[in-house]
Every structure is written in structure tokens, then in C-alpha cells.
BAGU-894718 format. One record per atom (N, C-alpha, C, O): z, x, y. Coordinates in steps of 0.1 Angstrom, whole numbers, plus 5000, padded with zeros to 4 digits. Layout:
BEGIN
ZXY...
This chain:
BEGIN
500050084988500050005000500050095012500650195014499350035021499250125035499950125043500050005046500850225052502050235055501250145064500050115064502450085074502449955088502250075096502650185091501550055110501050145121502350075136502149985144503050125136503850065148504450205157504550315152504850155170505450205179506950235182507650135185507750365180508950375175509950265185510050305196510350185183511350135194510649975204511149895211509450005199508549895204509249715199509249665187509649665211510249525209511349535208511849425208512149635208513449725211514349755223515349705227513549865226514049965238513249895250513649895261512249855246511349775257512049635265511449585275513249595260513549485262514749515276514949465288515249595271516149735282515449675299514249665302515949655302515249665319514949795325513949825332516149875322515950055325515050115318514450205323514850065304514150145294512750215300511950135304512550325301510950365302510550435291511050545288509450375283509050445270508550565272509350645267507350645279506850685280507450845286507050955284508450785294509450875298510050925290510051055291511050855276511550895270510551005258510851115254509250925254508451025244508151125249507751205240508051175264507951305266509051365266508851485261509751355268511751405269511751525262511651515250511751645267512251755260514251765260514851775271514551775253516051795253516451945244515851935233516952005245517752135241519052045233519451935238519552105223521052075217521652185215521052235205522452255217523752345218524552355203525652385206524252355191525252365182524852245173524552125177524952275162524652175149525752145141525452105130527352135147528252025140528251915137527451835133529451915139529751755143529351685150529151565146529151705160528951675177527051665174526451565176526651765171525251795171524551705164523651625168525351715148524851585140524551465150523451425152525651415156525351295160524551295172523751195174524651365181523351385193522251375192521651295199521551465180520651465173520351335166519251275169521151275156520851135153520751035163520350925160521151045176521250935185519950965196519350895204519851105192518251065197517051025194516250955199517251115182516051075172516050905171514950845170517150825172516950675170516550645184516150525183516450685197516150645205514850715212514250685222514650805202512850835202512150945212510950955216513351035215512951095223512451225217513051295209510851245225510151295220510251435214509651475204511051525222510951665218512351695216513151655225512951775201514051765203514351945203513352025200515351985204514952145199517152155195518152125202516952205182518552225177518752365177517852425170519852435185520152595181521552605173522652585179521552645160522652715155522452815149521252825145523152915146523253075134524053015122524253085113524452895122525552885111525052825098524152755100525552865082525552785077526452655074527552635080525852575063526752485061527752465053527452505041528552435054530452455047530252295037529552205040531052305026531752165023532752085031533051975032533052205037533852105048533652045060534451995067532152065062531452025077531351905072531251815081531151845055530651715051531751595059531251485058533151595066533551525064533551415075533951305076532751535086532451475098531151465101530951415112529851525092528651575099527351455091526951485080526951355098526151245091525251325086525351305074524451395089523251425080523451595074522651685075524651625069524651685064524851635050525251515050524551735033524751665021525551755012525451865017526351755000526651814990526151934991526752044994524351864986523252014981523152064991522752174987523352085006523052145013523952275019523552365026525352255013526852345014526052455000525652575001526152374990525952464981524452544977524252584966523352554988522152584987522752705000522152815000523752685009524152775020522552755029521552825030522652635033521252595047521952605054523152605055520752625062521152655081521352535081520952445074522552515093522652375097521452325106521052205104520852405116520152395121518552305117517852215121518552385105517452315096517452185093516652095095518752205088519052085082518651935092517851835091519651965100519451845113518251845114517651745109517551925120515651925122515251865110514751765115515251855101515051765092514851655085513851585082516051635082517051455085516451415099515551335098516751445111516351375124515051305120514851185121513851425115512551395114512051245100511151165099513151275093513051195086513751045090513550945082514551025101514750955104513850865116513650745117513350965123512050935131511250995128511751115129510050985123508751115122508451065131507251065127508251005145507251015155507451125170506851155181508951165159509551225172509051465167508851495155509051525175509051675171510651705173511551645180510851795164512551855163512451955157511951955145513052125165512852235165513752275162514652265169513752325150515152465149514852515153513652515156515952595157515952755162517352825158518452795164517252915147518152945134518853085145517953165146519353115149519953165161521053165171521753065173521053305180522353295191521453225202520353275206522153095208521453085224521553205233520753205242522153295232522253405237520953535238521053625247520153515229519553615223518253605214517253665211518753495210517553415200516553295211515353285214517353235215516453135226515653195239516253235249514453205237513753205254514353155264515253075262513953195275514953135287513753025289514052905289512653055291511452985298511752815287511552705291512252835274512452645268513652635276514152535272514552705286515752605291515052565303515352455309514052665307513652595322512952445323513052345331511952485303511152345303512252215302512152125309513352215290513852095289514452045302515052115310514351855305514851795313516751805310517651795318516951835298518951805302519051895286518451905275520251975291520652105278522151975275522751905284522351975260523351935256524452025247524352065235525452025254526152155246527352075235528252005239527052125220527752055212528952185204529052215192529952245219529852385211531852355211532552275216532052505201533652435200534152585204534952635195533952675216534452785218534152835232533052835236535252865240534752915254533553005258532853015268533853085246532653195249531253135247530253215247531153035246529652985242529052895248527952855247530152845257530052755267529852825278528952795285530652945283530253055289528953085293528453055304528353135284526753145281525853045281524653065285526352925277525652845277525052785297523952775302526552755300526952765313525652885326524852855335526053025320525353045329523753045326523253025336522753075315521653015310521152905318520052905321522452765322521652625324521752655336520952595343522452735342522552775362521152865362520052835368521252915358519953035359518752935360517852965368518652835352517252735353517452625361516452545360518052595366518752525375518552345368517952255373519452355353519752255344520952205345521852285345521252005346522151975345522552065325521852125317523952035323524452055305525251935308525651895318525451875288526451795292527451865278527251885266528351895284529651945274530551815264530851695268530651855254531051785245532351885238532252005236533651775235534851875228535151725225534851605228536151815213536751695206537551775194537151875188539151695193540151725187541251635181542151595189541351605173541951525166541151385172540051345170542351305179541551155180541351145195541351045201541151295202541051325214539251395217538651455209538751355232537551385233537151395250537451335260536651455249535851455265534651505266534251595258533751425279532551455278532751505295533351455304531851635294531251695311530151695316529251735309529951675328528851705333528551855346528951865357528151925341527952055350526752025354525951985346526552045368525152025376525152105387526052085396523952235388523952335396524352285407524252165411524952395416525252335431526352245431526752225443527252165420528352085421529452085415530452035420529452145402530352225394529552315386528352325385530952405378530252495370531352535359532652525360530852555347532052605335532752755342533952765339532352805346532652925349534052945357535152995357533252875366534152865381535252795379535852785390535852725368536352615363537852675356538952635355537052815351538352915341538952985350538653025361540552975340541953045349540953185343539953195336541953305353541853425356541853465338540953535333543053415331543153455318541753445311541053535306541753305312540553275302539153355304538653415295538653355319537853465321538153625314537453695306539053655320539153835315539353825296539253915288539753685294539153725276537653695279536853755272537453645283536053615278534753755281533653785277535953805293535153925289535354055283534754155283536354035279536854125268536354115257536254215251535754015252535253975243533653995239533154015228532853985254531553975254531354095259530254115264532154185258531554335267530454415257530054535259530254365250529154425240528354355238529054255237526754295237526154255229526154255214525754165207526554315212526354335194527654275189528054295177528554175199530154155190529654005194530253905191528654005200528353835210528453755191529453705187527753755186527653685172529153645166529453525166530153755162530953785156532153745164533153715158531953735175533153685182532953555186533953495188531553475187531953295184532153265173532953165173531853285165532553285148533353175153534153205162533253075149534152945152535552935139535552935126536152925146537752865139537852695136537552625146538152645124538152545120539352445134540152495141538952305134539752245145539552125136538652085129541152055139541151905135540751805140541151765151539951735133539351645143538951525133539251535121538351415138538051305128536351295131535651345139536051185114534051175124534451025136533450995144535350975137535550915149535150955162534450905171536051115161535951135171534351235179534251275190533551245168532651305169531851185173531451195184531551085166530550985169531150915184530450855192532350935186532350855201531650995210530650995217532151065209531751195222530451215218529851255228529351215205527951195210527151125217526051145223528050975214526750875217527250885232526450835239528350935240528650935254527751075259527151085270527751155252526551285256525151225252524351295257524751135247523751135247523351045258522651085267524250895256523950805266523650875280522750835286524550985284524151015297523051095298522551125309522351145285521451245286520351115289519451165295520151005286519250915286519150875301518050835305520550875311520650815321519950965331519550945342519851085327519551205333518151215332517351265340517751155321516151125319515051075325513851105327516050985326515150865335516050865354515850805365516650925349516850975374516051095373516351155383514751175362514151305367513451285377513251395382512951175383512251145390512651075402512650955403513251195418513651125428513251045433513950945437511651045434511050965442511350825439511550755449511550775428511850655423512750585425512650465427514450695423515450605431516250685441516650805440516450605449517050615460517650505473517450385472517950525478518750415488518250275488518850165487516850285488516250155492516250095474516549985471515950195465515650135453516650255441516450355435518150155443518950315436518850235419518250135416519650365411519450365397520050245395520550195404520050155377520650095378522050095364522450015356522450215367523950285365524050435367523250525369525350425366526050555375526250595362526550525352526050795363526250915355527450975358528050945368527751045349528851115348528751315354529451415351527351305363527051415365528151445377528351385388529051565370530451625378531251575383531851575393531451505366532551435363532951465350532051525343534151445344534751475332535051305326535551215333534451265309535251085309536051175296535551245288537451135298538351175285539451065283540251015291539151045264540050915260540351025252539851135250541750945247543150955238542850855232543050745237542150855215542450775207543650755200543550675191544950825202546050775198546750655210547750585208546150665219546850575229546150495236546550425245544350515230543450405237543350465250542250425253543550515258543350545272542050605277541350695270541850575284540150685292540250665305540550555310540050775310540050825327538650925329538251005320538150905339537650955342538051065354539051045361537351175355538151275366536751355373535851405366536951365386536251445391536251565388537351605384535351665389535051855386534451915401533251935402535051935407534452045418534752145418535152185429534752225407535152365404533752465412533252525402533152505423532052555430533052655437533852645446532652795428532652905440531852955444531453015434531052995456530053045466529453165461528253175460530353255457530653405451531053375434532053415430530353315428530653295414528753335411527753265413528853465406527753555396526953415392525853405398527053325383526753245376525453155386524353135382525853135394525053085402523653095404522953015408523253245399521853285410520953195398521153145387519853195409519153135398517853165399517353135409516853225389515853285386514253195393513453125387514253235404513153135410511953225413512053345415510653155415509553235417508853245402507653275402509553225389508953275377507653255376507253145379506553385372505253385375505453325361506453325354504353265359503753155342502453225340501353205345502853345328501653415321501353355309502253355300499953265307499453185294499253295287499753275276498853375287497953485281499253605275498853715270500553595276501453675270502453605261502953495263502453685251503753605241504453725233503953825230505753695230506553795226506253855213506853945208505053775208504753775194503453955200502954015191503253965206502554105211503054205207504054225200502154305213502854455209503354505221502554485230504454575225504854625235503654685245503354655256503154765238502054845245500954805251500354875259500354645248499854565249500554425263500154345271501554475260501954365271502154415284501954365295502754565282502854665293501554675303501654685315500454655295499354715303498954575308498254585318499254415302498654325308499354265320498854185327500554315321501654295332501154405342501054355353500954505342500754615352498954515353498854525366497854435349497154365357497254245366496654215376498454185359498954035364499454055376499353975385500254195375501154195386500354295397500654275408499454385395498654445403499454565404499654605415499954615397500954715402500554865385500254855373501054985394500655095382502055135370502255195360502655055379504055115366505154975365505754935375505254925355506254855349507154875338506854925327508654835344509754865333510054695329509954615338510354655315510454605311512154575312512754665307512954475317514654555314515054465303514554345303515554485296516054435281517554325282518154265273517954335297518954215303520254235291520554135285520654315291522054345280521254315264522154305256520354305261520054285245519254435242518154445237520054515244519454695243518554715228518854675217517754755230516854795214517354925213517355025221518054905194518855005192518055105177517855065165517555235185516455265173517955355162517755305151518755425161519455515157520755505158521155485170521855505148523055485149523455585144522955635135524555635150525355755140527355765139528255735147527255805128529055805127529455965131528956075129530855915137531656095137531756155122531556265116532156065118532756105104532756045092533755985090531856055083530856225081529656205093529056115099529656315094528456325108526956265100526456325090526256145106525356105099524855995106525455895110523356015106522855885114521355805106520455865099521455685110521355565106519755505112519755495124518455475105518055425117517955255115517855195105517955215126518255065124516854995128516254905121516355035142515254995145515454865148514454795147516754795154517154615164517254615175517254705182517454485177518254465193519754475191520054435180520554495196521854505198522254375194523254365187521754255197522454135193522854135183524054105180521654195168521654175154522554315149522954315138522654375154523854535151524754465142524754485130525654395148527154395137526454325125526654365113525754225129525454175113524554265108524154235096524154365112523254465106524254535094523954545082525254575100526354675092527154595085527954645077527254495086528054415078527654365063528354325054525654385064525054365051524954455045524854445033525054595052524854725046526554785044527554795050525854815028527054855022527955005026529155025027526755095028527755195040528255175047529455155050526855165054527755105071529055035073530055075079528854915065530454835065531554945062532254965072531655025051532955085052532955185061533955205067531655255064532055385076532455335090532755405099532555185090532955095102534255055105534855015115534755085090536055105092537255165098538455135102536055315095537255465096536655515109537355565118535255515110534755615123533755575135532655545130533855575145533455535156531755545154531155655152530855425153530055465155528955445172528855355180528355565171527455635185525955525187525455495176525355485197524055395194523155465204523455475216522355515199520855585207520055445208519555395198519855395221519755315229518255315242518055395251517755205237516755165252517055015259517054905255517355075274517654885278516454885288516154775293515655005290514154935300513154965287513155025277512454905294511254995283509854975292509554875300509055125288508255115299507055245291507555315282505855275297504855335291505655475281504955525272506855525284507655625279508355585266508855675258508555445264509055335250508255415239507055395238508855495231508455565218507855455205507255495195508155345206507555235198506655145203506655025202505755215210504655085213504154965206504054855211503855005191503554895183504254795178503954705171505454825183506154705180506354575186506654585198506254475183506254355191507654335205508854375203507154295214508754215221509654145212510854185211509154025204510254015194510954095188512154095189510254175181510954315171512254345183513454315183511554405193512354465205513954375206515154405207513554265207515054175210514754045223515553985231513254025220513153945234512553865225511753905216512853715226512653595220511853575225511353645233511053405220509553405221509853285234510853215233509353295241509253165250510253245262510553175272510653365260511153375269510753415286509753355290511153465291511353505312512053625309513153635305510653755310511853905309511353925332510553885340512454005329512854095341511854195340511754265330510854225353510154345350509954435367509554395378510254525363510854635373509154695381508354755374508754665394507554725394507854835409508954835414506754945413506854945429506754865436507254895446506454765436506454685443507954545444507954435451508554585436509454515436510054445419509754485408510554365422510954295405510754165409511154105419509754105394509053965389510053925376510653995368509953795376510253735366509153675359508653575364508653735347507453655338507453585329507953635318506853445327507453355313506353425308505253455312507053435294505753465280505153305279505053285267504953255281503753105287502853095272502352985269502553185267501353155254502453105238502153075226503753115246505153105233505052955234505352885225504552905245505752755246505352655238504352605234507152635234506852545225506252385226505952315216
């Protein structure tokens, strides 16, 4: 029998007075983390059809994620899947009319900057400061609302950070900052130090704090477009952009609270503007190749490449036994590099190891043939590039997804 030909939501979402179809099937959205939280984000979009979805996690999946995470299964703990996958998956199988992107990775490291600039709203489904951190300044840099999601026992809150009105950053006591950079002062510990610690919580409390992240991501959707509302013709409901809504399911309560955490002099702020849009570059290239097509784009005879803290690490060596290593990564993948390798793990134990290091790279880069990927620069991304004439920001534009 021949499947039925219909329209996802058609006679549905159409009925909505707000609803705009068309709006929503283009919708790019970013998701932050493939828990709890993500599961349901992800399922509450996919049911509401929005067209592009893209999921970032490094994690696999536990037996114990099963107790809160809808589209996670049995076979999937014991096959050790990416969560990431998995959701991309299930979502698709829940809507096939909709696209849904893993991306098996650190937002840090693994994500292009140029997919945070394209999505209309980043959803952060994350359970660690340090990653909110990052995440935080990523969505300032592209000048993206995020909406934050936490949740703990039968407790939950949803945020809204929007450049120019609040910020995660600006928001942390002095403590919380100086761990956080205690923590992140390396690239290569960035992986190993969000390592998430288990938290108690219910799938109560997960399914109420998605569908409140999503709902507003729906409401951020459809205000992309100033022209449309405004005084004479305003929205027809109010967002939670730079505002905090937090219930107590042991006591039924919800308040909402304003966030004007904005410091003038908060780093986090700047934000990457001017990005030239190269169709004709992608990270999937060869260094040597990209070098020479940037020194035409840009008109200029000498370009440095800068590696933005994700250093390509060709050589590692220990004090003791004197001995070196070649690794040939970016600094992100380092710890989990030594951690698979059975030397390395134990000489990591006892003796300090040394990293022969490049953080520009430029016609002097002893690996030409190697791609920008290889190097440590993800696909779709906005690198920093150093000319006489000044410094450009370039999207690799031939990546986008």
C-alpha cells in the first residue's frame, strides 16, 4: 500500500493563530547536550516540525540515562551509542520531514562557529558550569539569544541570555569564575573536566523544563522577524528573553525573576562581526591549499592562520624516561589521546609531559597536507586570520550544513 502524502502538522499547528508554517520548516535550532533535557527538546521539536535540528554530545549512553531519557533504549546502553546519534535518529523517526544532525563532539572544539551564527536560537541542555561557560560565550560571539535549562530533583528553571541584556558569565560569583578557570586553562582538560557527575532528578522534571525551552524557542522563532512586530502590531505572547521561570515541584510554586547580570568590561561580549563568507573554502581542505586561497580572497601576501586555543599538537615527550611521542592532534583530543594509549596512560601518572606545539599556522606549517580538520578546526567553522593588512574573520561557507 502506498504511504499517504501529507503535510507534517497540517490541520494542526495551522489552527494556532500564531502558528507560521513556513517559518517554522525553515527553523535552524542548535541543541546543547543529549540527556535528559535534550531528549525532550529534541522530541518536542521534532513534533512541532521544525525543520533543521542539529544535537551536540561526546557522551555515550549509560543504563542509567534510561530512566529519564524518552528516546533512549536498553540496546542502546549496551551497544555503548553516542547519545547524540541516537536522538538524531529517533527524532527522524519520529518526523522524517524534519533534517536532524549529530554532531558526536565538544561544542568547544568540534562545532564550527559559522552553524552558531546560522541557527535562529541555541538551546543549552547542559548539567555543568563549565559548559555553560562556553556555551555562553560562543552564543555572545554570534550574537544568539541561548535558552538554559537545569533541573534537580522536582526542581527546575528555565533562562534566557540575550546579547546586550544578560549574560551567563557576568552572572558568576568571583569563586565560580576562578574555578572555571582553573579548570579550563588548558584545552586538552576542556573534555575531561565536563565529565558530568550524576544529579538527582525525575523524567518529571525533565519533560516540564523541555517543553518550557522549547515553547520559548518557538516564541523566539517566530519574533525573528522585527519588521513584523512591533508597537503598532506587537507579538501575541510574551518571552522569557532575560528572565529566569523557576518551580518547586515539591511545593507547586513558580516565579519568575528578572537577569540583568551586563558588565560593559565582561571579555564575553565582543562579538565577531564583518565575517567574510568564503563558498569556495572548507575545512575538509588541505592546509596548503587554503593558505594560498585566503592570501587571494583577502588580497594580501602573507596569512597566519591562529588556532584560537585549539593548538595542533605534532610531538609529545615525558621527563622520565626521556621519550617522545608523535601524536599528530589538536590539543582538544590530547587527554583522550593518552588515555587510549597504554603508555602514555601510565607515563601520565609519574612524569610531566612537554607538547611541541603550533597555535598559528602559516606558509612555515611543516604539514601542509594535512587538512584544517586534521589540524583541529571543525567544519563549518569562522578561523581568525592574521594578514598585513590587518585580521579577517573567514567562514569556511562550502562546510554549511
Amino acid at each position: 500500500m502506498e504511504k499517504e502524502k501529507y503535510e507534517w502538522g497540517e490541520g494542526v499547528f495551522t489552527l494556532l493563530s500564531w502558528f507560521k508554517k513556513d517559518r517554522v520548516k525553515d527553523a535552524r535550532v542548535l541543541v546543547a547536550g543529549c540527556g535528559a533535557l535534550g531528549n525532550e527538546v529534541v522530541k518536542n521539536l521534532a513534533l512541532f516540525g521544525v525543520g533543521h535540528i542539529y544535537v551536540v554530545d561526546y557522551d555515550k549512553i549509560e543504563l542509567s540515562n534510561l530512566t529519564r531519557s524518552v528516546l533512549f533504549r536498553e540496546e542502546d546502553a549496551y551497544n555503548h551509542a553516542y547519545k547524540a546519534d541516537i536522538v538524531a535518529k529517533r527524532a527522524s523517526e519520529i518526523n522524517p520531514q524534519i533534517e536532524v544532525v549529530p554532531i558526536v563532539g565538544n561544542l568547544f572544539s568540534d562545532v564550527g562557529f559559522g552553524l552558531y551564527r546560522s541557527v535562529d536560537v541555541v538551546i543549552g541542555c547542559l548539567d555543568s558550569r563549565i559548559a555553560r561557560y562556553q556555551l555562553n560565550r560562543l552564543c555572545m560571539r554570534a550574537g544568539k539569544n541561548w535558552i538554559d535549562g537545569s533541573i534537580e530533583n522536582l526542581t527546575g528553571a528555565v533562562k534566557i541570555y540575550v546579547p546586550g541584556v544578560n549574560c551567563y558569565e557576568c552572572g558568576l560569583s568571583r569563586d565560580e569564575f576562578n574555578h572555571i578557570m582553573l579548570r579550563t586553562g588548558c584545552a586538552d582538560v576542556v573534555r575531561s573536566q565536563t565529565a558530568r557527575g550524576r544529579v538527582a532528578t525525575t523524567p518529571i522534571s525533565a519533560s516540564i523544563v523541555g517543553a518550557l525551552q522549547v515553547q520559548e524557542a518557538m516564541k523566539i522563532i517566530h519574533l525573528k522577524d522585527p519588521v513584523e512586530e512591533n508597537e503598532d502590531n506587537p507579538a501575541p505572547f510574551k518571552t522569557l528573553q532575560g528572565k529566569m521561570l523557576r518551580f518547586e515541584g515539591m511545593t507547586n510554586m513558580v516565579n519568575i525573576y528578572k537577569i540583568s547580570s551586563w558588565r560593559n568590561t565582561c571579555p564575553a561580549h565582543k562579538q565577531w562581526a564583518d565575517v567574510i563568507v568564503a563558498k569556495n573554502l572548507s575545512a575538509l581542505q588541505t592546509v596548503g591549499n587554503v593558505l594560498e586561497e585566503l592570501k587571494k580572497l583577502l588580497n594580501v601576501k602573507n596569512v597566519e592562520i591562529n588556532m584560537c586555543n585549539n593548538k595542533f599538537i605534532d610531538i609529545i615527550a615525558t621527563d622520565y624516561p626521556q621519550k617522545e611521542f608523535e601524536v599528530m592532534i589538536p590539543e582538544s583530543k590530547l587527554d583522550n589521546y593518552i588515555k587510549k594509549d597504554k603508555e602514555l596512560r601510565q607515563l601520565s601518572y609519574r612524569t610531566l609531559i612537554h607538547k611541541h606545539f603550533f597555535e598559528n599556522i602559516d606558509n612555515s606549517f611543516p604539514y601542509q597536507s594535512m587538512t584544517l580538520q586534521q589540524i583541529g578546526i571543525p567544519v563549518f567553522d569562522v578561523i581568525q586570520v592574521s594578514t598585513e593588512k590587518g585580521v579577517f574573520f573567514v567562514e569556511l561557507s562550502a562546510d554549511r550544513y
